[in-house]
VOBA-1610 file (N, C-alpha, C; in pm, whole numbers, padded with zeros to 5 digits, always signed):
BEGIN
Unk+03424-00619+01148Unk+03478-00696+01036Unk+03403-00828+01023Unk+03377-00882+01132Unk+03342-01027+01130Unk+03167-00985+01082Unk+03109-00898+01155Unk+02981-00898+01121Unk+02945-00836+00951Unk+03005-00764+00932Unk+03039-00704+00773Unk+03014-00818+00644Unk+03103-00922+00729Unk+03170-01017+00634Unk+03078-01096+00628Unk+03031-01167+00773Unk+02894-01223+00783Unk+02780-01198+00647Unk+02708-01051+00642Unk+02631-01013+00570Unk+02663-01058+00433Unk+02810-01050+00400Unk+02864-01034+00309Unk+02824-01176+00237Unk+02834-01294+00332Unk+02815-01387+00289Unk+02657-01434+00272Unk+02613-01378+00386Unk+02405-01405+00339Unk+02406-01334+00219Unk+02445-01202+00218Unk+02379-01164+00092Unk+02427-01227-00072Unk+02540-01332-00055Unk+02615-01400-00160Unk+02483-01530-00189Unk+02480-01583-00043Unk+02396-01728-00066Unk+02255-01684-00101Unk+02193-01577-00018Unk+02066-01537-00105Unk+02058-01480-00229Unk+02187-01411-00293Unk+02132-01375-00462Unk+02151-01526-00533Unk+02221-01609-00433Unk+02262-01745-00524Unk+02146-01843-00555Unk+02065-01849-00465Unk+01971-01937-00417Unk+01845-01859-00536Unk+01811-01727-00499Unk+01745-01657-00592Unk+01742-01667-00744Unk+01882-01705-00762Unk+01950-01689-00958Unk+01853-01820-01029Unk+01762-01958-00922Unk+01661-02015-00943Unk+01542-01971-01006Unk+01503-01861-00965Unk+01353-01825-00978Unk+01333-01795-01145Unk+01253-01799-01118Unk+01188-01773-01312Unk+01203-01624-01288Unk+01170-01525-01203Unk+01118-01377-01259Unk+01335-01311-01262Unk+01388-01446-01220Unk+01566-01390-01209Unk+01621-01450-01339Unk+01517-01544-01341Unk+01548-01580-01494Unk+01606-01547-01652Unk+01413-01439-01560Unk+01430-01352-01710Unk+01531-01187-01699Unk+01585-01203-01639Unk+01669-01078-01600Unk+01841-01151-01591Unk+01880-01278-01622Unk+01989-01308-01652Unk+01989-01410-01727Unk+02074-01375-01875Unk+02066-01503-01972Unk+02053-01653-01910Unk+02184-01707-01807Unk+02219-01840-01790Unk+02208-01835-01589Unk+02151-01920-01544Unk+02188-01887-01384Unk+02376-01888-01362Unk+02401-01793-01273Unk+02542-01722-01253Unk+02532-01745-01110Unk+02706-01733-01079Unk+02691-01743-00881Unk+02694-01590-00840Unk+02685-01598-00730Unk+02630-01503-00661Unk+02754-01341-00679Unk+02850-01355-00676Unk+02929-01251-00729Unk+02884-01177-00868Unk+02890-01244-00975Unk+02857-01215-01090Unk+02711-01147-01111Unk+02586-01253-01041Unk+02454-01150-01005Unk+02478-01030-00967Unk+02577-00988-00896Unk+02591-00869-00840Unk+02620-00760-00893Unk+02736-00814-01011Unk+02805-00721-01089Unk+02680-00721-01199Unk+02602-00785-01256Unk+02518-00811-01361Unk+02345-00693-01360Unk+02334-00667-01219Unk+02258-00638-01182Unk+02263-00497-01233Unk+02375-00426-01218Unk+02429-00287-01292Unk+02389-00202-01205Unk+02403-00182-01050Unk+02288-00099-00985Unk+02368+00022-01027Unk+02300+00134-01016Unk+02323+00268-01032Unk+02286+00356-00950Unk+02308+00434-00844Unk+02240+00513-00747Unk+02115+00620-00828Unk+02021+00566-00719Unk+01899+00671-00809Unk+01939+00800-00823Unk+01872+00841-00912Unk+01858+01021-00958Unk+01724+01064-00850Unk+01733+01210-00860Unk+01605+01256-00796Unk+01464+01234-00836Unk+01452+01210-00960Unk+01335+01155-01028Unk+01311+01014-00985Unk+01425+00979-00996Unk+01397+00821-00962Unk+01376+00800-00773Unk+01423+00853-00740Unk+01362+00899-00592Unk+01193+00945-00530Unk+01198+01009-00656Unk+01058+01065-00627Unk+00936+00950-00639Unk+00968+00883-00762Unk+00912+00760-00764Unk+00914+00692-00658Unk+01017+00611-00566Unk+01068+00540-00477Unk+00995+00589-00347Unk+00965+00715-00338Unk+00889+00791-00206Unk+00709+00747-00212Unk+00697+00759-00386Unk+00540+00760-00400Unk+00504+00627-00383Unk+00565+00546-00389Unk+00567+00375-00431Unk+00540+00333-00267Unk+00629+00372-00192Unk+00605+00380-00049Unk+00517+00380+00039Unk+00468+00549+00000Unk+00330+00558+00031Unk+00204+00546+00017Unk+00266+00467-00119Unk+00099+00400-00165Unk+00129+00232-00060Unk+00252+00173-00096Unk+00215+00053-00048Unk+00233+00050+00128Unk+00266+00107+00190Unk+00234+00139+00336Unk+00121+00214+00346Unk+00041+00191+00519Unk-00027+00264+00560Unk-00045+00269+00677Unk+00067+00303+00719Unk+00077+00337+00860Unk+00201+00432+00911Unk+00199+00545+00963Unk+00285+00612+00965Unk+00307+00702+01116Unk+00368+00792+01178Unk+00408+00860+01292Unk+00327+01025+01211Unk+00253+00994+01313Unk+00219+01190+01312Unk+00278+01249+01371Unk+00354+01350+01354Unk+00403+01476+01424Unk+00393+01572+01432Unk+00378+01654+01551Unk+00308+01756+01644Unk+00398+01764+01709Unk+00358+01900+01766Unk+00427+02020+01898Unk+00351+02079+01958Unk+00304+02057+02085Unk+00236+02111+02204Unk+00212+02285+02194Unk+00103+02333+02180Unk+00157+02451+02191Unk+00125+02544+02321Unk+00067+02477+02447Unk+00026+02534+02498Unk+00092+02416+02613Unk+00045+02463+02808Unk+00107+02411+02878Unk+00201+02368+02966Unk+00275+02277+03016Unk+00396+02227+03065Unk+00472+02194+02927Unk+00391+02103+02807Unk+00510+02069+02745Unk+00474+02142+02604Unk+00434+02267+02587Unk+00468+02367+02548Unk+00593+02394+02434Unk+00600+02355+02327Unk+00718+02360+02245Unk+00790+02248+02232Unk+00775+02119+02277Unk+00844+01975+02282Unk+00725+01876+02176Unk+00822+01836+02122Unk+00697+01744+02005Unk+00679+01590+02035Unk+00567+01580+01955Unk+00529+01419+02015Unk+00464+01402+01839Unk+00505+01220+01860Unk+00478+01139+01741Unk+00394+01021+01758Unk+00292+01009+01677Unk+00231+00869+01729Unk+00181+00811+01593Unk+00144+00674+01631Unk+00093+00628+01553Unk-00036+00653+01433Unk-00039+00666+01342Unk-00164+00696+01309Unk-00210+00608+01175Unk-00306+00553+01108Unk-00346+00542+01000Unk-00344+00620+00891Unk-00355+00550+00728Unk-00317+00695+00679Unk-00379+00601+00552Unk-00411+00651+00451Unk-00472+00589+00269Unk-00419+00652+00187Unk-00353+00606+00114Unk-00329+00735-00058Unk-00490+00682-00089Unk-00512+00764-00129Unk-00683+00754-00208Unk-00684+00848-00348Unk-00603+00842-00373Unk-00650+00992-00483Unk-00524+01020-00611Unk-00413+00943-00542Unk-00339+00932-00709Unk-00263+01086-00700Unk-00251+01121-00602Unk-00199+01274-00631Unk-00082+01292-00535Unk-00080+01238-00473Unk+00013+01256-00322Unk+00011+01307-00186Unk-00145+01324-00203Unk-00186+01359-00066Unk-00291+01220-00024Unk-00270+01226+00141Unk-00286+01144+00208Unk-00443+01149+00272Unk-00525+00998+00292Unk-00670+01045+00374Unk-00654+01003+00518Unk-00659+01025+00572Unk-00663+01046+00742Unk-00774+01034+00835Unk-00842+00962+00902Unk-00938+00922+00995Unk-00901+00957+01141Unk-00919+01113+01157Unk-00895+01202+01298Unk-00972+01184+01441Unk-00947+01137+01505Unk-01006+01124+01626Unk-00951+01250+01709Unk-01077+01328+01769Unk-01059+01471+01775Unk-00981+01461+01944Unk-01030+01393+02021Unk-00956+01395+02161Unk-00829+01338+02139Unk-00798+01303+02047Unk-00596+01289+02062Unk-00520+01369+02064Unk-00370+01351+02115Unk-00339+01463+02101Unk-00254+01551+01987Unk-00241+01451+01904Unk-00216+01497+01776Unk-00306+01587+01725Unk-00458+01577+01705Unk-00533+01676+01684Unk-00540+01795+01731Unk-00559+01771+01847Unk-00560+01897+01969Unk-00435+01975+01873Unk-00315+01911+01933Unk-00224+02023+01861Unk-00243+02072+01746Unk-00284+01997+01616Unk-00305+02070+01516Unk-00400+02168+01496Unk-00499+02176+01571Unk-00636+02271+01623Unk-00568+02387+01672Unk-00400+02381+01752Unk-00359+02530+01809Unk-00317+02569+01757Unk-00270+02476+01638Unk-00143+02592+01528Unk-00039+02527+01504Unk-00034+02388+01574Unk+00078+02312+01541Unk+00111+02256+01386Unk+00285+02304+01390Unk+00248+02247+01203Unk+00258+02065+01252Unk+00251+02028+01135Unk+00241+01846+01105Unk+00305+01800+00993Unk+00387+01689+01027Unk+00492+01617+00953Unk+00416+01457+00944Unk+00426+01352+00859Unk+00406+01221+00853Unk+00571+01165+00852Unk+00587+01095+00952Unk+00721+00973+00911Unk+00687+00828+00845Unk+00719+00843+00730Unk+00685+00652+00658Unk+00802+00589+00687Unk+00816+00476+00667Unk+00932+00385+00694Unk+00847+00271+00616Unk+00977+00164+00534Unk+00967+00066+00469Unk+00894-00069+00592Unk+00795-00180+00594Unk+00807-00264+00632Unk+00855-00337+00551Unk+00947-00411+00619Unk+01071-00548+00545Unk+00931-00614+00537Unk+00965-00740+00326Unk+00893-00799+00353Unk+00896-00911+00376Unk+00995-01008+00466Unk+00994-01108+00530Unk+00989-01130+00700Unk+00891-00961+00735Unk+00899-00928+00879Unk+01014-00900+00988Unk+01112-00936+00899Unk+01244-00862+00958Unk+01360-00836+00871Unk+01440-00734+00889Unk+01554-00684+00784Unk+01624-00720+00839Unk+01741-00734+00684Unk+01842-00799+00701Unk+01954-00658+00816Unk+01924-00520+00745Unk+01975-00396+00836Unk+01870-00319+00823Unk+01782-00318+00944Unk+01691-00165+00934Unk+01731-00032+00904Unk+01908-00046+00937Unk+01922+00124+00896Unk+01914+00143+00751Unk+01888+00018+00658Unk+01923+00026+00570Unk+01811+00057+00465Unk+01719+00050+00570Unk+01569+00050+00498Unk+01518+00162+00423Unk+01446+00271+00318Unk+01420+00359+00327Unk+01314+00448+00388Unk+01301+00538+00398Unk+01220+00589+00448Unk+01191+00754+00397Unk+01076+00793+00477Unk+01050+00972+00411Unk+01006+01026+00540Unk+00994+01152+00542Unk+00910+01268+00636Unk+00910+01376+00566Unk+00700+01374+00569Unk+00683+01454+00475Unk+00620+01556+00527Unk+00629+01685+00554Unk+00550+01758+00619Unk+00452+01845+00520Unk+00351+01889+00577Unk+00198+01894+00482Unk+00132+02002+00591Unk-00008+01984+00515Unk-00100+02105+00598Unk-00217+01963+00617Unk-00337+01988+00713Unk-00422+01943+00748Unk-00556+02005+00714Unk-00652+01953+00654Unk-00800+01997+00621Unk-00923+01879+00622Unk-01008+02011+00670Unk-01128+01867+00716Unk-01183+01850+00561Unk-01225+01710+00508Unk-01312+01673+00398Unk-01468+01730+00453Unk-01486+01853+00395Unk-01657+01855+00417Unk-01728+01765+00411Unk-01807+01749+00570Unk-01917+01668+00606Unk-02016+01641+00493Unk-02057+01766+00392Unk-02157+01772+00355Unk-02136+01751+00176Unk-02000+01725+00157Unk-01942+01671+00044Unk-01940+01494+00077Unk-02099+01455-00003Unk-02099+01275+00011Unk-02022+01228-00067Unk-02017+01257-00185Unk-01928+01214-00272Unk-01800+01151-00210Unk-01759+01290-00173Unk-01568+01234-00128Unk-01560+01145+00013Unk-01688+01202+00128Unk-01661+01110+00186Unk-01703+00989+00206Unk-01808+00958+00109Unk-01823+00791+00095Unk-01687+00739+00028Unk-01617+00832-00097Unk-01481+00794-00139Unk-01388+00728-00072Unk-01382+00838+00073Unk-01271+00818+00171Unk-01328+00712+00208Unk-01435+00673+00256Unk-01449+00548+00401Unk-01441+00422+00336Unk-01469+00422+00166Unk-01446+00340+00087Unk-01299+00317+00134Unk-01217+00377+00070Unk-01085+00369+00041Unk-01008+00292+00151Unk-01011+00428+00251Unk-01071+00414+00420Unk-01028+00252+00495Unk-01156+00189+00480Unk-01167+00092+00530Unk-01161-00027+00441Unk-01092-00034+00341Unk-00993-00148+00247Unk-00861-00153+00305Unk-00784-00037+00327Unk-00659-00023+00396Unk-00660-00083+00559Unk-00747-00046+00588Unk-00761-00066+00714Unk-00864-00096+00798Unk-00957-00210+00770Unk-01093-00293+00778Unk-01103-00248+00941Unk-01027-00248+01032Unk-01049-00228+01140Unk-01101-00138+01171Unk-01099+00016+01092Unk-01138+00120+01127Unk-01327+00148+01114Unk-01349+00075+01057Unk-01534+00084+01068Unk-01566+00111+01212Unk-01515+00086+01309Unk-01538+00111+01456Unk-01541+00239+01485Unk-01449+00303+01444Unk-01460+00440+01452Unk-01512+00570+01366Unk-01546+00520+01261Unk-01584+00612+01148Unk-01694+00724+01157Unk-01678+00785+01096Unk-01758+00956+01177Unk-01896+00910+01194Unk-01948+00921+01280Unk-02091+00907+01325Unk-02097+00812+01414Unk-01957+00716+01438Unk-01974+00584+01570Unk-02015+00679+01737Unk-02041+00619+01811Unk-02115+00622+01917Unk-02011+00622+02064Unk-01882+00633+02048Unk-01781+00622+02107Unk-01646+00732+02089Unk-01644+00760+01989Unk-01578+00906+01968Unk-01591+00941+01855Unk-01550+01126+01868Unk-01620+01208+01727Unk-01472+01191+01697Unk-01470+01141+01554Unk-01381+01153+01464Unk-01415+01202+01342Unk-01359+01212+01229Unk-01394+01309+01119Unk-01236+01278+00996Unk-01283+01266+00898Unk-01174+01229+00763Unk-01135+01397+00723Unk-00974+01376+00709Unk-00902+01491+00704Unk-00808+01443+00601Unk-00753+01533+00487Unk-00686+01568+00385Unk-00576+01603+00467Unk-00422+01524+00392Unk-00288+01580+00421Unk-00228+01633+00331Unk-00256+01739+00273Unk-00154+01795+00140Unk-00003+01833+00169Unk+00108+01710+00098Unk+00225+01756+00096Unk+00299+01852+00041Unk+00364+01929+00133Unk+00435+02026+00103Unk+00605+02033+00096Unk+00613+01931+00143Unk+00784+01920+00169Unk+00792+01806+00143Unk+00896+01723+00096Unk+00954+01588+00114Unk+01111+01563+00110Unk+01170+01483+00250Unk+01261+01468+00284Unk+01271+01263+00214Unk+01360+01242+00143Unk+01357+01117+00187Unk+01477+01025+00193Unk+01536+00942+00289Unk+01608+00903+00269Unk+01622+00735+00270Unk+01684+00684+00095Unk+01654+00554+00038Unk+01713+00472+00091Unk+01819+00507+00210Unk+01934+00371+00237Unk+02050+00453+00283Unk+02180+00363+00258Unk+02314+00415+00276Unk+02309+00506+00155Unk+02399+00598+00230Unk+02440+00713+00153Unk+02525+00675+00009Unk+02583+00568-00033Unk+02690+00540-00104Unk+02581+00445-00232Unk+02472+00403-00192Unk+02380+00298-00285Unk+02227+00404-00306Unk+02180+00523-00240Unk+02045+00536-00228Unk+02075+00691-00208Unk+01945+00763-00273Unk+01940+00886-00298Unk+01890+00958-00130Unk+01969+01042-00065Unk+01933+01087+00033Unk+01923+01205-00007Unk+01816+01276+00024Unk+01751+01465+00025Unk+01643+01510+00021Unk+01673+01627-00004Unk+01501+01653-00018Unk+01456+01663-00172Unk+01302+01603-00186Unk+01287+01621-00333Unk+01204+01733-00352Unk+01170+01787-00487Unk+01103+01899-00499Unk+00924+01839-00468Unk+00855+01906-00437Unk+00763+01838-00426Unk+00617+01826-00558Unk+00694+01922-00646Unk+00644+01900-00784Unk+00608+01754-00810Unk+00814+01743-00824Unk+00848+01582-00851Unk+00761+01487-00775Unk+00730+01492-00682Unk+00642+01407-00576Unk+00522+01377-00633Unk+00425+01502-00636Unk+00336+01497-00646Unk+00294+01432-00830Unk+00343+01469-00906Unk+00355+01416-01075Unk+00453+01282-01091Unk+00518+01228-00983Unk+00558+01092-01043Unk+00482+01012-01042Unk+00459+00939-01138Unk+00426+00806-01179Unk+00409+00660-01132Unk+00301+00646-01076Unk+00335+00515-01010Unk+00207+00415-01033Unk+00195+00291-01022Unk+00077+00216-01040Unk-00038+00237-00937Unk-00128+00301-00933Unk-00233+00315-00864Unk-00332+00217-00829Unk-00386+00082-00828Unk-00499+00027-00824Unk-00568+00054-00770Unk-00719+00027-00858Unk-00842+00107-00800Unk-00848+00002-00668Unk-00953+00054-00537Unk-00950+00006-00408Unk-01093-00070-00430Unk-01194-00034-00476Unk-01335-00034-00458Unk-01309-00224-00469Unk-01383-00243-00402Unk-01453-00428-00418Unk-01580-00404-00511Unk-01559-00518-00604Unk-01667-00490-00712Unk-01775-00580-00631Unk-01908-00564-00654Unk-02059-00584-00593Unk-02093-00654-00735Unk-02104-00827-00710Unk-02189-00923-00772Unk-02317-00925-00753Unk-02404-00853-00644Unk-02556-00892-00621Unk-02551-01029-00551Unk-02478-01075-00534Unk-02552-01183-00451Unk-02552-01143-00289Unk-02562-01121-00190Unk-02582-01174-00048Unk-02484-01252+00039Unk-02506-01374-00066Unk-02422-01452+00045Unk-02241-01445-00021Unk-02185-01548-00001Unk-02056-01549-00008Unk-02015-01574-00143Unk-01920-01514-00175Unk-01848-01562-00300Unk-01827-01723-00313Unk-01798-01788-00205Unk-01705-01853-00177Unk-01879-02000-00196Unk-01965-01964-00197Unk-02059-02052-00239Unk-02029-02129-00366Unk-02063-02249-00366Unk-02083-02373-00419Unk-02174-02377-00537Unk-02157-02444-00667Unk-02264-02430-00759Unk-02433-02500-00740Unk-02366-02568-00652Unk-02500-02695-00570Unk-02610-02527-00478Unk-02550-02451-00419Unk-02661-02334-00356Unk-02731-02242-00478Unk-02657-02234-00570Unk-02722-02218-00683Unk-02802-02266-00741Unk-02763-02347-00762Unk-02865-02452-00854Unk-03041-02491-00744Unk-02974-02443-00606Unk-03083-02485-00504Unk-03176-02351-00546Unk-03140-02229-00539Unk-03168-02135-00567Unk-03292-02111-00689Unk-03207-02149-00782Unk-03236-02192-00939Unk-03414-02287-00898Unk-03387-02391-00876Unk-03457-02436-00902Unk-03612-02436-00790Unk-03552-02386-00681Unk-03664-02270-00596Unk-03779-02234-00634Unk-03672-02119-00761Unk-03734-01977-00858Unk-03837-02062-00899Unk-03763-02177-00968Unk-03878-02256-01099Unk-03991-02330-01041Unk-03974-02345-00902Unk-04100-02424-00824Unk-04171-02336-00818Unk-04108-02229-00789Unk-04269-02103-00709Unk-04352-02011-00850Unk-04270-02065-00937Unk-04325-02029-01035Unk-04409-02088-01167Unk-04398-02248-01114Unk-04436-02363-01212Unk-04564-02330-01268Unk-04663-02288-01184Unk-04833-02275-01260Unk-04796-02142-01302Unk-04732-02124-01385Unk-04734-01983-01494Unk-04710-01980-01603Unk-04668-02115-01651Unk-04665-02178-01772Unk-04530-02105-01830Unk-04536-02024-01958Unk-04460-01931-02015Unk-04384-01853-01918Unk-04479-01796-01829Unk-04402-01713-01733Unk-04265-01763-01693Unk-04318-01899-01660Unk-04156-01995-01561Unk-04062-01995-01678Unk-04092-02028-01785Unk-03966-02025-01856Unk-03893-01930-01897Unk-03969-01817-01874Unk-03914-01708-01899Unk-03853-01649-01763Unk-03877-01638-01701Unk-03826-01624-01563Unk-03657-01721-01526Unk-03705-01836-01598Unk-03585-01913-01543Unk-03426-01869-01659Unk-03530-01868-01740Unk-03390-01811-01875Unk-03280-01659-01805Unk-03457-01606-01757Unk-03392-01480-01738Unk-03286-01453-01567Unk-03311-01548-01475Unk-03204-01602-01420Unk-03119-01657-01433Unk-03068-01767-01485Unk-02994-01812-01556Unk-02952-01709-01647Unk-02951-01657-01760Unk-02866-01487-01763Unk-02777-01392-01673Unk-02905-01398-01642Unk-02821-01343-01507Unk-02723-01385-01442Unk-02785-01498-01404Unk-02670-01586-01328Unk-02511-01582-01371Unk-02520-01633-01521Unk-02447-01650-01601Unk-02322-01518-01622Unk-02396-01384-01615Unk-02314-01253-01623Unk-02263-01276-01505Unk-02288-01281-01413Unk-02231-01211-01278Unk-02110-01387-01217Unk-02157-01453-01284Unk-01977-01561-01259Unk-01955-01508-01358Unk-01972-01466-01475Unk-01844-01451-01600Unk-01810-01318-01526Unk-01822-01236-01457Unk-01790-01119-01410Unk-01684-01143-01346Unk-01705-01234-01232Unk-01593-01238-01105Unk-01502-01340-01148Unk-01544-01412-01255Unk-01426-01470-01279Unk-01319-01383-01378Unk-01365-01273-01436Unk-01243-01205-01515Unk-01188-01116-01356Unk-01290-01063-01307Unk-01217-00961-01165Unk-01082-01077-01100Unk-01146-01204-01104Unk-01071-01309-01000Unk-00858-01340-01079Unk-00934-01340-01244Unk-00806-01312-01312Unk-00728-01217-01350Unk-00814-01091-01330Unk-00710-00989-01317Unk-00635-00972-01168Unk-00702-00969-01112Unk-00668-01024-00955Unk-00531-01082-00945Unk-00551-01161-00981Unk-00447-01270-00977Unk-00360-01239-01034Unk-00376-01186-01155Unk-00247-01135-01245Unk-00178-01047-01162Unk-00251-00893-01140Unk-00156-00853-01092Unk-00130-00859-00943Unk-00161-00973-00856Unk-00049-01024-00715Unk+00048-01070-00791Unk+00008-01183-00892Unk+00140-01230-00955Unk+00244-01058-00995Unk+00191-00983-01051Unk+00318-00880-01086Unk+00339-00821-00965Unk+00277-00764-00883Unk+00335-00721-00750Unk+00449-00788-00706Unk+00412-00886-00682Unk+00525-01012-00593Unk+00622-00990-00673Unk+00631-01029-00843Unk+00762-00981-00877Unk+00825-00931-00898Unk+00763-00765-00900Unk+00817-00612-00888Unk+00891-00653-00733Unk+00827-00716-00637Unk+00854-00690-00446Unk+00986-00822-00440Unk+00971-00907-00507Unk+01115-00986-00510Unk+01216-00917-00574Unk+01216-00849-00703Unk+01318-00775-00770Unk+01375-00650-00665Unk+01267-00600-00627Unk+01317-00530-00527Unk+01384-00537-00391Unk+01354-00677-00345Unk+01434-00719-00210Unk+01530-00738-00282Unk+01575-00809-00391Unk+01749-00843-00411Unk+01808-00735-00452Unk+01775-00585-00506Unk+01812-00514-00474Unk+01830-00469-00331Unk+01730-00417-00244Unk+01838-00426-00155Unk+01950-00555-00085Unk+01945-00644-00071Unk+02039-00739-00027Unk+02153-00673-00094Unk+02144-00656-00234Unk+02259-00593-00310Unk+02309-00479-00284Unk+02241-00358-00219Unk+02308-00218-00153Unk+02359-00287-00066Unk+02344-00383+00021Unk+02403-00458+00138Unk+02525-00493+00099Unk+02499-00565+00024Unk+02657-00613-00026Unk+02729-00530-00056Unk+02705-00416-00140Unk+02779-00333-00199Unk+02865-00201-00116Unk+02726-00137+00033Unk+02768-00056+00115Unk+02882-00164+00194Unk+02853-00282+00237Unk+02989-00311+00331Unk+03078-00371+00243Unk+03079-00421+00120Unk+03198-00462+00108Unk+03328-00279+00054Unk+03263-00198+00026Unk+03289-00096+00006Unk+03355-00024+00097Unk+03313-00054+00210Unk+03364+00014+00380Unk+03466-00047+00408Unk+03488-00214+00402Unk+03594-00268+00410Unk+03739-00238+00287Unk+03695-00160+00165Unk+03813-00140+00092Unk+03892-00042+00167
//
């Protein structure tokens, strides 16, 4: 009771404190106290569609998940094991890219015949939840396939993709000098997921049609390539040092230098007007992320409120 009530009251002072923000702004005519946000908010328990969404959204914005396997040979012979693994949506479809390191034992098993499941789980995003049980989560079980070695295309795709998600992994990437690993395709076949308490959030299994065809914002991964070398983060003064370099080593050419310098300076000129539109779309959408990812924490605070004050009627 006391701890119930507790929640009851964080989750009052945080929609209250929140009813401030501009993006709560625009989602309630006049700022309201924290009861009324609640009722205003209109939550509705998702549908299965709207679930399916909620699963894909997940696994695009996580990337890190539990592999699961079952021994098939041995002492532990039929007993399963889960571990950590890396994981990329790369492809907009609902299957997962995977960076296999062949002596684990997740592999091994899948090499005997073992089937394979992924577990996702939400990371809270203030590094800790208010109730982890409350968090959602999926387990999706799939089949495993190697990306042909000899298909460059996809796997420069993957290591692209790859190693944006997870910069650390260049250490290991197929051809390092320390273990054979190799990029593997997870095509989902099943999806279990469950959004929260049973009374605020869609718990079941979805079809995996629905999975695979819902709708979700994809952004491309690739880092766009300015040509320069050194750092973005350079000064107009290394430029201009640059600049005027060109025009020394080129001074006894008469026409030549001026033409040379125009035609740097062009250049020049495209590639900041470039990164400065990349830098503002950029920006735009962290700005919409963040306020899709705030709208969405006060929803949950709000299943919070809503599953316990509900338990207590």
């Amino acid at each position: 009771m006391r701890v119930s009530a507790a929640l009851l009251v964080a989750g009052a002072l945080l929609l209250d404190s929140a009813a401030a923000f501009p993006f709560w702004k625009k989602h309630c005519s006049q700022r309201i106290d924290a009861h009324d946000a609640v009722a205003s908010l209109e939550y509705t328990k998702p549908s299965v569609d709207e679930a399916a969404v909620q699963v894909r959204e997940l696994v695009f914005k996580e990337s890190l998940a539990d592999l699961n396997t079952v021994f098939q040979d041995g002492q532990l012979a039929g007993s399963a094991i889960g571990l950590l693994e890396y994981y990329a949506d790369c492809d907009g479809d609902g299957s997962l890219t995977l960076l296999m390191v062949e002596v684990g034992h997740t592999f091994k098993n899948w090499k005997a015949g073992s089937p394979v499941s992924l577990s996702i789980r939400r990371t809270p995003r203030f590094g800790r939840s208010l109730s982890p049980a409350s968090e959602p989560r999926a387990s999706l079980k799939g089949s495993l396939s190697f990306i042909a070695e000899d298909d460059k295309k996809a796997i420069t795709h993957a290591g692209h993709c790859f190693v944006s998600r997870h910069p650390d992994a260049k250490a290991w990437l197929p051809g390092n000098k320390v273990h054979k690993t190799a990029f593997m395709k997870f095509d989902v076949e099943s999806v279990y997921w469950l959004g929260g308490f049973g009374n605020v959030a869609y718990i079941g299994d979805i079809p995996v049609a629905l999975y695979k065809n819902a709708t979700v914002k994809h952004p491309k991964f690739k880092i766009p390539h300015f040509g320069h070398k050194h750092d973005d983060n350079d000064d107009d003064d290394d430029d201009d040092d640059d600049e005027k370099s060109e025009i020394h080593k080129e001074n006894h050419h008469g026409k030549t230098r001026k033409h040379k310098q125009h035609k740097y300076k062009s250049h020049h000129y495209k590639q900041k007007h470039h990164k400065q539109k990349h830098d503002q779309a950029q920006k735009q959408e962290e700005a919409e992320q963040k306020q899709h990812e705030n709208i969405d924490w006060l929803f949950r605070v709000q299943q919070l409120f809503r599953f316990y004050r509900e338990s207590e009627e």
